[in-house]
Phi, psi and omega in degrees: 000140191284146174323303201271351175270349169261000165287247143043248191330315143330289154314322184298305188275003154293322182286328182279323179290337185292321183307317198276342164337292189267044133299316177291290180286122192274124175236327195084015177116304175008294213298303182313331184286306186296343166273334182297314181296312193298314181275002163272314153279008162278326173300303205293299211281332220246312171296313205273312178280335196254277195194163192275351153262007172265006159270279244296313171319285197292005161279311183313320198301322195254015154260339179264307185315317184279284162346290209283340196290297165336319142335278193298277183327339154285354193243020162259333197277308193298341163275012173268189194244023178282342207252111188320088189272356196253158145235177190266122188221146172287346168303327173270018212054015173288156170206139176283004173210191191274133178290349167278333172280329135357274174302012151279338201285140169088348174286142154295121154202201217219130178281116185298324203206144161331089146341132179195021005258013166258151140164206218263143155215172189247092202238155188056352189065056168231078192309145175191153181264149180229198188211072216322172173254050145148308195283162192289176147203127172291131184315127181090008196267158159278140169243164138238137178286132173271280217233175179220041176247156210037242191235031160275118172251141152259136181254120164282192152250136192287000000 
């Protein structure tokens, strides 16, 4: 087999292998630019040296070859160890919020700070931010928790 087509072939599976890398590897593109250079003198080296239908070959080759290398490496990347293998479900007990502020609605306590419509109150003898339902409410007023979501509490003036 001639020298320069195994230079040539050589590069081509250096270019695939760098493409599924850089799947794997956080590079910023680095990796991509260096498989973009390898199957690019492996063409340029395949024209000049070997013959002008073994570049057309290796071109046909490298419109299939690179889709499928492109292919693998997303489906190498879901088996790395890059890769999120749990999800987060209530199923699993996960929850987006504390299951104690849930049981504030409807509680009393005193704004710690000028409500405007955020800042502090003292609800259960628990400081925590809250968040008015729109109105001003002045530092030392009574408030009751209105609502609860996720782990935003609303607040009125009592």
């Amino acid at each position: 087999m001639n020298s320069d087509l195994v230079l040539a072939i050589v590069l081509q599976f250096l270019g695939v292998g760098v493409i599924i890398a850089e799947f794997i590897l956080p590079s910023a593109g680095l990796l991509t630019v260096t498989a973009i250079a390898a199957f690019g003198y492996s063409i340029f080296h395949v024209f000049l040296n070997v013959s002008k239908e073994a570049g057309i070959a290796f071109m046909v080759a490298d419109l299939i070859l690179i889709p499928v290398a492109v292919v693998i490496g997303i489906k190498m990347i879901s088996k790395s160890p890059v890769a999120l293998k749990k999800t987060l479900a209530s199923e699993n007990g996960v929850t987006s919020q504390d299951s104690y502020l849930q049981i504030l609605e409807g509680k009393t306590g005193k704004a710690l700070t000028t409500l405007r419509p955020a800042g502090k109150a003292l609800i259960d003898g628990v400081r925590m931010d809250v968040v008015s339902t729109g109105d001003f409410i002045e530092k030392n007023s009574e408030i009751v928790v209105s609502a609860v979501s996720g782990n935003r509490i609303v607040v009125k003036k009592r």
